[in-house]
PQR file with spaces between the fields and no chain letter, atoms N, CA, C, O and H, PARSE charges and radii, in Angstrom:
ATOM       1  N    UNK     1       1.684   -2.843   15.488 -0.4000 1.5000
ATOM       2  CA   UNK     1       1.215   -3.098   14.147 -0.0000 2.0000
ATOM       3  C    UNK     1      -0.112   -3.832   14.227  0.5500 1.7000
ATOM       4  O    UNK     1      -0.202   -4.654   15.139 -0.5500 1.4000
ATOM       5  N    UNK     2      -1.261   -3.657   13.341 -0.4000 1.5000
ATOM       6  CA   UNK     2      -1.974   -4.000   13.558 -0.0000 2.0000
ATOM       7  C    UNK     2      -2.296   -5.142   12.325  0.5500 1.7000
ATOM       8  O    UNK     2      -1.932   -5.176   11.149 -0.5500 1.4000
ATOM       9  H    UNK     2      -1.187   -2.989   12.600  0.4000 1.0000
ATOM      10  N    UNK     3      -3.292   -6.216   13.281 -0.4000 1.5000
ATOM      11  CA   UNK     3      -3.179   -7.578   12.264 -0.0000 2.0000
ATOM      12  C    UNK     3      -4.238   -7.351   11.007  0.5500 1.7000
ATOM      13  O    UNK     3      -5.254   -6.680   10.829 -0.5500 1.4000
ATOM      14  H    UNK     3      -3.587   -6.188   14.236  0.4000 1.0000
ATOM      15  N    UNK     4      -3.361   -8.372   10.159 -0.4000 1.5000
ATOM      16  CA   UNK     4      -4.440   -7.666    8.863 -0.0000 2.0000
ATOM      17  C    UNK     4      -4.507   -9.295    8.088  0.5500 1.7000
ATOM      18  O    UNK     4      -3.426   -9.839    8.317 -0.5500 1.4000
ATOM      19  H    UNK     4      -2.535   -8.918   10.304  0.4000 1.0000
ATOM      20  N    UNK     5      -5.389  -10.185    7.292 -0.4000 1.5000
ATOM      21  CA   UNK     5      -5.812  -10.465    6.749 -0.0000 2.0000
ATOM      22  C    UNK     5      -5.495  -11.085    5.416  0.5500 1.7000
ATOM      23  O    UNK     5      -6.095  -11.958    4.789 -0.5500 1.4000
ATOM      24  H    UNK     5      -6.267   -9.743    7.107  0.4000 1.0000
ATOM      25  N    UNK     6      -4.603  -10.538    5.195 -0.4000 1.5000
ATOM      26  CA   UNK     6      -4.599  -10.470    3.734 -0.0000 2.0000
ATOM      27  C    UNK     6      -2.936  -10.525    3.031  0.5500 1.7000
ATOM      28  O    UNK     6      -2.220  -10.112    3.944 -0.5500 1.4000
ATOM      29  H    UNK     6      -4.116   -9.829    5.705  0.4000 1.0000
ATOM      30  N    UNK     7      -2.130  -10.825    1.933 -0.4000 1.5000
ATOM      31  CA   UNK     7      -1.273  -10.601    1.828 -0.0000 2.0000
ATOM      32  C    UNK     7      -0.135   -9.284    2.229  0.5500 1.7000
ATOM      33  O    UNK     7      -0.294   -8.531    1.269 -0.5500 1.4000
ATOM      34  H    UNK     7      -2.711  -11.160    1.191  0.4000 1.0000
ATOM      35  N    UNK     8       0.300   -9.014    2.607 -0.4000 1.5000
ATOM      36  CA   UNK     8       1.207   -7.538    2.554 -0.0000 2.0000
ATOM      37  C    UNK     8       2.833   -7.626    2.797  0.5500 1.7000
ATOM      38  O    UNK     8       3.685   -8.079    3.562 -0.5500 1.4000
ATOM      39  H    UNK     8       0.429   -9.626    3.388  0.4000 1.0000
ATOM      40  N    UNK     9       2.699   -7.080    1.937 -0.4000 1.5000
ATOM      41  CA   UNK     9       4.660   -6.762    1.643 -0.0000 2.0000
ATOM      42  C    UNK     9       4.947   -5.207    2.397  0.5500 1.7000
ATOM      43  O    UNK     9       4.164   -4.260    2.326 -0.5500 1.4000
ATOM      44  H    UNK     9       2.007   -6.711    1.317  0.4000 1.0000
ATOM      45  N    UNK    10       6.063   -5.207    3.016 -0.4000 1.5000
ATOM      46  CA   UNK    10       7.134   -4.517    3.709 -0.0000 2.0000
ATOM      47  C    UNK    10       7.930   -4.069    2.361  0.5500 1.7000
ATOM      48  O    UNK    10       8.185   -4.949    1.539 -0.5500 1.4000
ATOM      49  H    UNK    10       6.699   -5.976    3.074  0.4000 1.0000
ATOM      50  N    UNK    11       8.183   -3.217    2.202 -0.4000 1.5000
ATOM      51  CA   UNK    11       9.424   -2.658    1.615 -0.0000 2.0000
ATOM      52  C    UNK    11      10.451   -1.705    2.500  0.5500 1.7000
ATOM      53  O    UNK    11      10.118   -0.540    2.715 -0.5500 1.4000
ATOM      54  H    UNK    11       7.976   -2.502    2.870  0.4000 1.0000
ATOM      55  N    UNK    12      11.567   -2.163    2.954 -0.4000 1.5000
ATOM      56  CA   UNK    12      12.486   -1.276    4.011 -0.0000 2.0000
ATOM      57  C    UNK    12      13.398   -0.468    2.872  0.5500 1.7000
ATOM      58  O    UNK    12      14.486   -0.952    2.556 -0.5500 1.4000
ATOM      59  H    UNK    12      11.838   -3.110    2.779  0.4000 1.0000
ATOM      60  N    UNK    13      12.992    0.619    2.338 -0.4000 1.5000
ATOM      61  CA   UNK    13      13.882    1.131    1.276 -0.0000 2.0000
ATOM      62  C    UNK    13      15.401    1.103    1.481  0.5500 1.7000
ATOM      63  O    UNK    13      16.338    0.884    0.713 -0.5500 1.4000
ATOM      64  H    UNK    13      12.109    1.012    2.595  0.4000 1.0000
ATOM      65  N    UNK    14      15.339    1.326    2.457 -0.4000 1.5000
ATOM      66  CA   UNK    14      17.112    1.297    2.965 -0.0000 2.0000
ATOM      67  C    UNK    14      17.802   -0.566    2.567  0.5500 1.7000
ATOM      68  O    UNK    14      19.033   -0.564    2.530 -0.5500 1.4000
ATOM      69  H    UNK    14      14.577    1.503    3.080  0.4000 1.0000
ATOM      70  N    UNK    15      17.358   -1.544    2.383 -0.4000 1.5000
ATOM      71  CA   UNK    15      17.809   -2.645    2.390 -0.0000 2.0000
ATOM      72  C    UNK    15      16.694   -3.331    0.583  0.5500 1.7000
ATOM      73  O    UNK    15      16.836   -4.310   -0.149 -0.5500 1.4000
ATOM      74  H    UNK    15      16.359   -1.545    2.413  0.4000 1.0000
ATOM      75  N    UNK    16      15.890   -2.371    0.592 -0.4000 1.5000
ATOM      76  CA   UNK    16      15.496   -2.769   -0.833 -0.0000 2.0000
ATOM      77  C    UNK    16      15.400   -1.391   -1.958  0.5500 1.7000
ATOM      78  O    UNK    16      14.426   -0.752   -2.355 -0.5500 1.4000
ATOM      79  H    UNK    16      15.774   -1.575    1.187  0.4000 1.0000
ATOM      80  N    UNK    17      16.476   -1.306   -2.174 -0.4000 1.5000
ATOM      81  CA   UNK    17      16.426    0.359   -3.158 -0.0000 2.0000
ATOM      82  C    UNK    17      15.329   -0.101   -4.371  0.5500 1.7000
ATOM      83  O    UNK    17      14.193    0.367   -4.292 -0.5500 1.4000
ATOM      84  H    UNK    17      17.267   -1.825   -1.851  0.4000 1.0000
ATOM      85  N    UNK    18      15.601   -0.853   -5.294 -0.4000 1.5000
ATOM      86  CA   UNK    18      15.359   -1.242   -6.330 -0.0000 2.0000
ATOM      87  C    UNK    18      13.738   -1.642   -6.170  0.5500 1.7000
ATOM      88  O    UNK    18      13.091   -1.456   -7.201 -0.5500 1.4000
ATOM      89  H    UNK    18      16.524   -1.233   -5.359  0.4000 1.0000
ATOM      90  N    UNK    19      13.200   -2.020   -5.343 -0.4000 1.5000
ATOM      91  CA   UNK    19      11.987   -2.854   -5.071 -0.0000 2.0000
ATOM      92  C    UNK    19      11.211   -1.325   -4.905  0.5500 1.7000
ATOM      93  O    UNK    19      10.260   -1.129   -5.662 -0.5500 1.4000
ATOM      94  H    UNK    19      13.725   -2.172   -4.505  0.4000 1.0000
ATOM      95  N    UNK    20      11.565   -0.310   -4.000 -0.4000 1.5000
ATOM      96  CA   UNK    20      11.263    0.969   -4.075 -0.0000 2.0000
ATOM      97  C    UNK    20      11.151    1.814   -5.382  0.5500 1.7000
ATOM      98  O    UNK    20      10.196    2.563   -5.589 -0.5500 1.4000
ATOM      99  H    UNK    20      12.338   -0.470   -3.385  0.4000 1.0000
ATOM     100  N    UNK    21      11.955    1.684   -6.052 -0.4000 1.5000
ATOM     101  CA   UNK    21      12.101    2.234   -7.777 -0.0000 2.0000
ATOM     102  C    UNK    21      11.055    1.707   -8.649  0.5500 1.7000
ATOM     103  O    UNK    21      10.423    2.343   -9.492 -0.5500 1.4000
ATOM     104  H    UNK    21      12.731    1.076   -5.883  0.4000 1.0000
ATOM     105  N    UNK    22      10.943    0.463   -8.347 -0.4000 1.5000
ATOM     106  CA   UNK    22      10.500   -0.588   -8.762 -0.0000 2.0000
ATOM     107  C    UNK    22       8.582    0.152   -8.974  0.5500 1.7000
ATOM     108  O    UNK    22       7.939    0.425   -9.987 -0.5500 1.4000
ATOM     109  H    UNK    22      11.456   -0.054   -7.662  0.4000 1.0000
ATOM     110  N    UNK    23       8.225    0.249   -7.418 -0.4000 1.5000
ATOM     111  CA   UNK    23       7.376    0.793   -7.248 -0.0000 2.0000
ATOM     112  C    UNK    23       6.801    2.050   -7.623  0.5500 1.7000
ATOM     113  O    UNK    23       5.739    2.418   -8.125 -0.5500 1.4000
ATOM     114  H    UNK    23       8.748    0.027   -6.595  0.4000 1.0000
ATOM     115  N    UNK    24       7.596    2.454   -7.313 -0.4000 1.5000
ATOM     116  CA   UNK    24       7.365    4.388   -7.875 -0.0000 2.0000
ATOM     117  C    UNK    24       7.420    4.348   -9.357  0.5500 1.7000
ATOM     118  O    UNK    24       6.865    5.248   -9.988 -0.5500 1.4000
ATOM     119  H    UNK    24       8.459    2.155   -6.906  0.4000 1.0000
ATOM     120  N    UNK    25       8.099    3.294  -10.029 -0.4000 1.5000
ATOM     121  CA   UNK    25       7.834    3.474  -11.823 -0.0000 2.0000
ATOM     122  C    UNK    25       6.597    2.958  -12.251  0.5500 1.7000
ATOM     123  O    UNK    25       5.855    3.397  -13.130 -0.5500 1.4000
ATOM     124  H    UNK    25       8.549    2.563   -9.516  0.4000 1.0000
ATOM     125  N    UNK    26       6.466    2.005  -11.548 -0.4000 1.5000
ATOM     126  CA   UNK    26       4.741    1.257  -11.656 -0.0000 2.0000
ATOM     127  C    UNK    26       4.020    1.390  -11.675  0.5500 1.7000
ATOM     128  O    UNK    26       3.215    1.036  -12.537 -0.5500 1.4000
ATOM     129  H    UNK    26       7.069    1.649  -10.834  0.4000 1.0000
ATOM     130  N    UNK    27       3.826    2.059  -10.622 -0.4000 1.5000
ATOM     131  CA   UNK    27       2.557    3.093  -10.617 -0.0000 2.0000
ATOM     132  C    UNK    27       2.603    4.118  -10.335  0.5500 1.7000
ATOM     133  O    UNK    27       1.630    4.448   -9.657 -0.5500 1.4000
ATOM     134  H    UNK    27       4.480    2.347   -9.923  0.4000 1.0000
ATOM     135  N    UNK    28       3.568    5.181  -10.589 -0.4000 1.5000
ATOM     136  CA   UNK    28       4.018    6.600  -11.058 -0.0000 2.0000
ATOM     137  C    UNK    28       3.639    6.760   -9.595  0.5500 1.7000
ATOM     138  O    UNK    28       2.778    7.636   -9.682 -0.5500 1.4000
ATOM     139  H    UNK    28       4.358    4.913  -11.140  0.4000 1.0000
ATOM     140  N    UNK    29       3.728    6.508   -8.510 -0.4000 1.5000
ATOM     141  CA   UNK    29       4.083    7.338   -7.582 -0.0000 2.0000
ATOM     142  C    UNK    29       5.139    7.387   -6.974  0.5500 1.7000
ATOM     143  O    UNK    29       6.046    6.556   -6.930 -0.5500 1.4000
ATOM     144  H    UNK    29       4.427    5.797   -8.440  0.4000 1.0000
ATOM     145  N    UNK    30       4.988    8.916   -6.218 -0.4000 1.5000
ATOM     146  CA   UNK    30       6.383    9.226   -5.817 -0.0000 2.0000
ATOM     147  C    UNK    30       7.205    8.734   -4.061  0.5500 1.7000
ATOM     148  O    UNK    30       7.376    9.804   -3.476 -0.5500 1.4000
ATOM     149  H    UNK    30       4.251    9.591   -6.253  0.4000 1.0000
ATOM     150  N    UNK    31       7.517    7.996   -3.499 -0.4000 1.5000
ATOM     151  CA   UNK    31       7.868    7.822   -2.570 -0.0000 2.0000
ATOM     152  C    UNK    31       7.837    8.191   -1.308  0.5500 1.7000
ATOM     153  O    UNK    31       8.479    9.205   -1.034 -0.5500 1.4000
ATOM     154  H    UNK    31       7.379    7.127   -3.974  0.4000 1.0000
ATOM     155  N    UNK    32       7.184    7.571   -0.329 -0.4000 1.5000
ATOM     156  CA   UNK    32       7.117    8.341    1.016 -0.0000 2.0000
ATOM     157  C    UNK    32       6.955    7.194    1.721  0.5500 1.7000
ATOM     158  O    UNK    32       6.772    6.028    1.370 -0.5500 1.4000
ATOM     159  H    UNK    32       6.663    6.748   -0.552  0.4000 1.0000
ATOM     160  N    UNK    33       7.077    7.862    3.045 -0.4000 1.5000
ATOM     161  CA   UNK    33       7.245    6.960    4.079 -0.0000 2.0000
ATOM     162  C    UNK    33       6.808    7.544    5.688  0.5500 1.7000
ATOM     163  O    UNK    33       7.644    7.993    6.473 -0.5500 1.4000
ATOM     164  H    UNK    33       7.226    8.809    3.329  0.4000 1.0000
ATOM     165  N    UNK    34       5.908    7.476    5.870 -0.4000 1.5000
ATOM     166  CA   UNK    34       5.106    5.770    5.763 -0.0000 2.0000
ATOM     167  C    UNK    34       4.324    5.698    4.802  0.5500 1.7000
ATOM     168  O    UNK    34       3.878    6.820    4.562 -0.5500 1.4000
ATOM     169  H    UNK    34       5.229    7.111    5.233  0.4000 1.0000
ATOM     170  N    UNK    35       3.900    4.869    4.072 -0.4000 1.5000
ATOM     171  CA   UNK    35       3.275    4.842    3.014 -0.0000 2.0000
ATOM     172  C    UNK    35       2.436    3.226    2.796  0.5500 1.7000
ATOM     173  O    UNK    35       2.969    2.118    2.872 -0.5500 1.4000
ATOM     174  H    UNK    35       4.263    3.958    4.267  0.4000 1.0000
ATOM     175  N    UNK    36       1.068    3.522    2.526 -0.4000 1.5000
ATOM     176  CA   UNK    36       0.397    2.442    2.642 -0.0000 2.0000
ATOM     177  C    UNK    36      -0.324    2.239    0.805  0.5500 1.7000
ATOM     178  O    UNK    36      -0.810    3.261    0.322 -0.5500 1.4000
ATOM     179  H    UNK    36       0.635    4.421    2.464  0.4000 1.0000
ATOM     180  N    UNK    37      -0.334    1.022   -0.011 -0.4000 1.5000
ATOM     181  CA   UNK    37      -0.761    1.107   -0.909 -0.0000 2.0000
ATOM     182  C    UNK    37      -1.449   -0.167   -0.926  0.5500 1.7000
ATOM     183  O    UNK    37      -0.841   -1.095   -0.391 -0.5500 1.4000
ATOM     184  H    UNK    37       0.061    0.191    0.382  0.4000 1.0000
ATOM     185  N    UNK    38      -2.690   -0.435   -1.472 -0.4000 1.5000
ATOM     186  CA   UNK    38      -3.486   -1.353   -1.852 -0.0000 2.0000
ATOM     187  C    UNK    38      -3.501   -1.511   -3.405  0.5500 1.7000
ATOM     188  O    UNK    38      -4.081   -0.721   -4.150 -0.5500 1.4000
ATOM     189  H    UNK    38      -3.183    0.318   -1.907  0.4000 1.0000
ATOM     190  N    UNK    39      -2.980   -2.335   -3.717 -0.4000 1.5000
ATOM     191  CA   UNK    39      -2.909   -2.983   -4.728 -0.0000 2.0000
ATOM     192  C    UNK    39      -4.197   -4.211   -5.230  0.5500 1.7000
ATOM     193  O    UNK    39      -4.455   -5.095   -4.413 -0.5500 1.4000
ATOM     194  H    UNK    39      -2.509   -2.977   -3.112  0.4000 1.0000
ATOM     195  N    UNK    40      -4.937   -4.194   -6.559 -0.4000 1.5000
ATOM     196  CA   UNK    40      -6.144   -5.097   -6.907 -0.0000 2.0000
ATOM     197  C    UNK    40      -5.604   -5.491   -8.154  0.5500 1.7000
ATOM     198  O    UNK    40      -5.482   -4.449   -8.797 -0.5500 1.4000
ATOM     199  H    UNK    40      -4.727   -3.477   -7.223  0.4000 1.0000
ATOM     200  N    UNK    41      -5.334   -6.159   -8.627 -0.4000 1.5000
ATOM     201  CA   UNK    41      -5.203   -6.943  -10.201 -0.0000 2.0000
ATOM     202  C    UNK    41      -4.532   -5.884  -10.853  0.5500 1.7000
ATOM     203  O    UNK    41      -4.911   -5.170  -11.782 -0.5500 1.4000
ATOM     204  H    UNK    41      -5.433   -7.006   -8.104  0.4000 1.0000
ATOM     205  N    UNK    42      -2.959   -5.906   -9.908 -0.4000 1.5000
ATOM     206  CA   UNK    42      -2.083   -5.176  -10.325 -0.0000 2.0000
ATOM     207  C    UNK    42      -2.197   -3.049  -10.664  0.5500 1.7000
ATOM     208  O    UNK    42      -1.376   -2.263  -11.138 -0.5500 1.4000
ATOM     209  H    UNK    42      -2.651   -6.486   -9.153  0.4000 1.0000
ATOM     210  N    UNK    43      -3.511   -2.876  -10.163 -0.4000 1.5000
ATOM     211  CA   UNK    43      -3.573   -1.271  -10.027 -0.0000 2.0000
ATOM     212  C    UNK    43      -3.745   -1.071   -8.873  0.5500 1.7000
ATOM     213  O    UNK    43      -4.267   -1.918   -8.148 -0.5500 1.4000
ATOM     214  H    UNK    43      -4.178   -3.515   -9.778  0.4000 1.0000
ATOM     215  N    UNK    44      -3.255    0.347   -8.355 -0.4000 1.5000
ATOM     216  CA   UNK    44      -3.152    1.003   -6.749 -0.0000 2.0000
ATOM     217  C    UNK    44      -4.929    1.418   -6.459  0.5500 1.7000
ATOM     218  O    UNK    44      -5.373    2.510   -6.813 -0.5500 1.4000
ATOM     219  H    UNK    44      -2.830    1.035   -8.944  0.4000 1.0000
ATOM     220  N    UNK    45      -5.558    0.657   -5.965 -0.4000 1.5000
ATOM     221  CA   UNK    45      -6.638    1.194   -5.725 -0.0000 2.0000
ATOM     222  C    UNK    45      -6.956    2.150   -4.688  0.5500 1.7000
ATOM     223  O    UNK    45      -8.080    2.651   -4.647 -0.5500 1.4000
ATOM     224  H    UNK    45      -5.198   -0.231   -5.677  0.4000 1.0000
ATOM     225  N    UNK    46      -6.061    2.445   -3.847 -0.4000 1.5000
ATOM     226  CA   UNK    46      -5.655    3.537   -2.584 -0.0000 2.0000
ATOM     227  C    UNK    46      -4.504    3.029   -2.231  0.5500 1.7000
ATOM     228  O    UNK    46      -3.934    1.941   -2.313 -0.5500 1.4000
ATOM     229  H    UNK    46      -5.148    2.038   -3.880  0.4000 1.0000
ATOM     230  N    UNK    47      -4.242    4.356   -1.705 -0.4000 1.5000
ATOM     231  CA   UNK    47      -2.679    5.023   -1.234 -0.0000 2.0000
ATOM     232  C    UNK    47      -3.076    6.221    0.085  0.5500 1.7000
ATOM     233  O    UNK    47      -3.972    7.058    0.193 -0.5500 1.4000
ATOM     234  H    UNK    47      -4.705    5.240   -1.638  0.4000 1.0000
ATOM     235  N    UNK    48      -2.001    5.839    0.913 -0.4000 1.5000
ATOM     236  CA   UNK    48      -2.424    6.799    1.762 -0.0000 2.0000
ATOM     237  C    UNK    48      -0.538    7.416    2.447  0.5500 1.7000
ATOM     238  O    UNK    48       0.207    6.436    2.447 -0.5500 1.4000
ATOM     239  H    UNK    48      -1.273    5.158    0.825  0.4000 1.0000
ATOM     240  N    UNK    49       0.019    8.404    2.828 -0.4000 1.5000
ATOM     241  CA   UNK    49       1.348    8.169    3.809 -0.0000 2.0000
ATOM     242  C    UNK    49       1.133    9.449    4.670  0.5500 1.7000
ATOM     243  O    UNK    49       0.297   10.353    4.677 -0.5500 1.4000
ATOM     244  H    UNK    49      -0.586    9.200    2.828  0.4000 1.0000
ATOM     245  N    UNK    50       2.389    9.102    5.487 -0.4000 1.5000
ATOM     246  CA   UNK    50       2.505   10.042    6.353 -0.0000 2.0000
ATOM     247  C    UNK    50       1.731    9.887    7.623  0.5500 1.7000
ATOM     248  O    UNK    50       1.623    8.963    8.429 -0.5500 1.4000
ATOM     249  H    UNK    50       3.068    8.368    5.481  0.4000 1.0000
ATOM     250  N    UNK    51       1.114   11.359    7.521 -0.4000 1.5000
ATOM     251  CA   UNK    51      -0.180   11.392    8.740 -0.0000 2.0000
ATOM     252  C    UNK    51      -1.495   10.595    8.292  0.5500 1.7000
ATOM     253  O    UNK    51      -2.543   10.300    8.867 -0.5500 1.4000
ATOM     254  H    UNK    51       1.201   12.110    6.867  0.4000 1.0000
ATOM     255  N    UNK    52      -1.139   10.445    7.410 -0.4000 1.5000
ATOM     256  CA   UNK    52      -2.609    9.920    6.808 -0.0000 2.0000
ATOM     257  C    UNK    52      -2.843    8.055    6.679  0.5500 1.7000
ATOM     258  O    UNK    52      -3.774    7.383    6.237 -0.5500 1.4000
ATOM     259  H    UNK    52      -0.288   10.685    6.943  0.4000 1.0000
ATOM     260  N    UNK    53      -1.820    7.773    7.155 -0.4000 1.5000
ATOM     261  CA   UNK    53      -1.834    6.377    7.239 -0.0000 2.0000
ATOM     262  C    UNK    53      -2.451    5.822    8.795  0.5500 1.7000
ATOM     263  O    UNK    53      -1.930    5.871    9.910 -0.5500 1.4000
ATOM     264  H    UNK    53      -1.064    8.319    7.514  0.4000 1.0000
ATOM     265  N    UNK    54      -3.398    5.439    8.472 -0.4000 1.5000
ATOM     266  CA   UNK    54      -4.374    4.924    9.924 -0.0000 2.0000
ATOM     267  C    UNK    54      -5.222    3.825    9.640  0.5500 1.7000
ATOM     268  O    UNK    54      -6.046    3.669    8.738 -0.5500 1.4000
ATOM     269  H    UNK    54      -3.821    5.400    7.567  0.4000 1.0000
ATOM     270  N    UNK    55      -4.727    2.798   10.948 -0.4000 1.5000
ATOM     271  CA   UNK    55      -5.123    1.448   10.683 -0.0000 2.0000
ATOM     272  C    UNK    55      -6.706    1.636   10.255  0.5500 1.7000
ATOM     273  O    UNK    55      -7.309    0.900    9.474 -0.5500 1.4000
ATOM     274  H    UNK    55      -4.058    2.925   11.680  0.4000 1.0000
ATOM     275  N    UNK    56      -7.344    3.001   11.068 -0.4000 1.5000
ATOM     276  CA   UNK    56      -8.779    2.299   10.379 -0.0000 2.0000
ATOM     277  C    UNK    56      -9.095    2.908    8.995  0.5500 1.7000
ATOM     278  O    UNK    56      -9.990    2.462    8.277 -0.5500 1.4000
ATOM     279  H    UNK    56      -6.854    3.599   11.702  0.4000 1.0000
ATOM     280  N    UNK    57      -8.608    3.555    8.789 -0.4000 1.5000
ATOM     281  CA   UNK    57      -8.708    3.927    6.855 -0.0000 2.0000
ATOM     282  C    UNK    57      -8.183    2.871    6.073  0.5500 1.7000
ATOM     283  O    UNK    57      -8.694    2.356    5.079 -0.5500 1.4000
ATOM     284  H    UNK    57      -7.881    3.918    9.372  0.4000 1.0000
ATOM     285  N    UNK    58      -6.700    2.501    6.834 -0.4000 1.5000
ATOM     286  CA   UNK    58      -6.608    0.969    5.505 -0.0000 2.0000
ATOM     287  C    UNK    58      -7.555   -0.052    5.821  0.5500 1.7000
ATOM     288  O    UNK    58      -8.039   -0.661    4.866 -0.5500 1.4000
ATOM     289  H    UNK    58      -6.285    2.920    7.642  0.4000 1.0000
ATOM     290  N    UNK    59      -7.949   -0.386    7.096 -0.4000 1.5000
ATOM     291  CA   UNK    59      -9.341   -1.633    7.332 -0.0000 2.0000
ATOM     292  C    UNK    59     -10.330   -0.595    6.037  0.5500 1.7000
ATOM     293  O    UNK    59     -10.460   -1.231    4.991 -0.5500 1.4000
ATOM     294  H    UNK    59      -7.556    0.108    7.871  0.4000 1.0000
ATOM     295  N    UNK    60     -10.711    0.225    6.016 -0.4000 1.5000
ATOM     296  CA   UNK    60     -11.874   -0.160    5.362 -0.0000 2.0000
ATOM     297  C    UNK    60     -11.377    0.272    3.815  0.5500 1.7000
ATOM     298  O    UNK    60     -12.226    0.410    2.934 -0.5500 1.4000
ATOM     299  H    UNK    60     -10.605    0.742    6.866  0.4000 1.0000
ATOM     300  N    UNK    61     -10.311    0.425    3.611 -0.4000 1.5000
ATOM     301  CA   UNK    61     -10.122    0.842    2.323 -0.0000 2.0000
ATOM     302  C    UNK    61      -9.679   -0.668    1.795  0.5500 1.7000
ATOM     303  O    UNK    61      -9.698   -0.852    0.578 -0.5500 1.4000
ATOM     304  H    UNK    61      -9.622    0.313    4.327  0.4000 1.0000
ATOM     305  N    UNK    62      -9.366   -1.521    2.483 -0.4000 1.5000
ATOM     306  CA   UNK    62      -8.654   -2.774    2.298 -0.0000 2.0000
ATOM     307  C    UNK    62     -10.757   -3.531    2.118  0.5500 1.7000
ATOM     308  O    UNK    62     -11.116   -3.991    1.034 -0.5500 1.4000
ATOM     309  H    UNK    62      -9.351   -1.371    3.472  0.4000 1.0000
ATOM     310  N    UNK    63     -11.525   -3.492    3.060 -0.4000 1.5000
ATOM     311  CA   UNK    63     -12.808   -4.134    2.982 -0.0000 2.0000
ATOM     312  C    UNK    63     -13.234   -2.946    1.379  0.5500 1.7000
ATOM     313  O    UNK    63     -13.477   -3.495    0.304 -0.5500 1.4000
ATOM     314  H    UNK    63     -11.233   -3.119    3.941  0.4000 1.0000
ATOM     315  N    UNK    64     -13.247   -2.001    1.449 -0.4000 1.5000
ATOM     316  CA   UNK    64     -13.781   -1.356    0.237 -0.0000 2.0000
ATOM     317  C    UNK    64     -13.272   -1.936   -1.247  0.5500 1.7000
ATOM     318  O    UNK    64     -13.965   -1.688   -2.234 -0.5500 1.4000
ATOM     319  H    UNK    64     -13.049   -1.555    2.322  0.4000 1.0000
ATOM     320  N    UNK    65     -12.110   -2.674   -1.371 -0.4000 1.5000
ATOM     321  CA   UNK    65     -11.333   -3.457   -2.495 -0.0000 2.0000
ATOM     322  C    UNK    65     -11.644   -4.715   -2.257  0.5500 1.7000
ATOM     323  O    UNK    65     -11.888   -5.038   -3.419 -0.5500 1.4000
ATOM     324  H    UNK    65     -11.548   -2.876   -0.569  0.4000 1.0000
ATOM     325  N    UNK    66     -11.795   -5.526   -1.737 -0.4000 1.5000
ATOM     326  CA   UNK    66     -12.300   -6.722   -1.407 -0.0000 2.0000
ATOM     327  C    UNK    66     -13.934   -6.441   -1.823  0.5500 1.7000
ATOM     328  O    UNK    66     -14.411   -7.078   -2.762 -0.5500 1.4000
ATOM     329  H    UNK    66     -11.597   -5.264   -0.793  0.4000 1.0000
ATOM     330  N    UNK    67     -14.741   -5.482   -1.096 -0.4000 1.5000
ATOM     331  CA   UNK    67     -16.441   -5.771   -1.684 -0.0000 2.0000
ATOM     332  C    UNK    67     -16.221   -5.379   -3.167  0.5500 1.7000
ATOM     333  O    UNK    67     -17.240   -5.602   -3.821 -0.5500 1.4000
ATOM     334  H    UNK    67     -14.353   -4.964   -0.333  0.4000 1.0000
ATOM     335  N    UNK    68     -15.161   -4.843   -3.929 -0.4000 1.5000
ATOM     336  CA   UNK    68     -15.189   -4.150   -5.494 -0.0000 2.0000
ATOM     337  C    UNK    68     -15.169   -5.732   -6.378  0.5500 1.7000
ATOM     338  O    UNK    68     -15.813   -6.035   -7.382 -0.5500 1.4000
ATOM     339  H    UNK    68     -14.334   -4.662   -3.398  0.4000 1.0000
ATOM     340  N    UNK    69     -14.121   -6.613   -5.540 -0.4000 1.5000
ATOM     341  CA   UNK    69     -14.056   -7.870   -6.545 -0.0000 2.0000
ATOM     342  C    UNK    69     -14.888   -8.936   -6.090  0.5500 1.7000
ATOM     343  O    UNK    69     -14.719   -9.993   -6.698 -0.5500 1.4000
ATOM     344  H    UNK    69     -13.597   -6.367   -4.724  0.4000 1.0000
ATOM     345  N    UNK    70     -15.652   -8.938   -5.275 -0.4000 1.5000
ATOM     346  CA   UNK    70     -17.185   -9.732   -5.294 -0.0000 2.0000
ATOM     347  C    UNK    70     -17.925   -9.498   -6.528  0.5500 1.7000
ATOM     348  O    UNK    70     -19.037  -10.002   -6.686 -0.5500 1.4000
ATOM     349  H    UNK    70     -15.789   -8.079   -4.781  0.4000 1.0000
């Protein structure tokens, strides 16, 4: 796992159903796994899962939301 910076929550759907539901009603998406979401003043500003989850797309998608609220 690679170190990151910044707050981040784990959701293990298997031991948090509801926190998963929770999510997918929130911001209308649909569930997957692996699944990476960046969250800014409560909207998904990127989402990425699957194959598409790679530490260096969330580094800069994570620096790309950080330079938005400067």
């Amino acid at each position: 796992m690679a170190n990151v910076n910044q707050a981040v929550g784990i959701v293990i759907v298997q031991h948090a159903r509801p926190v998963s539901d929770e999510i997918e009603k929130r911001w209308s998406l649909p569930h997957e796994t692996p699944q990476v979401l960046i969250v800014r003043e409560g909207k998904v500003v990127w989402d990425a899962s699957h194959f598409n989850v790679k530490a260096a797309d969330v580094e800069k998608a994570v620096a790309n939301a950080e330079s938005q609220n400067d």
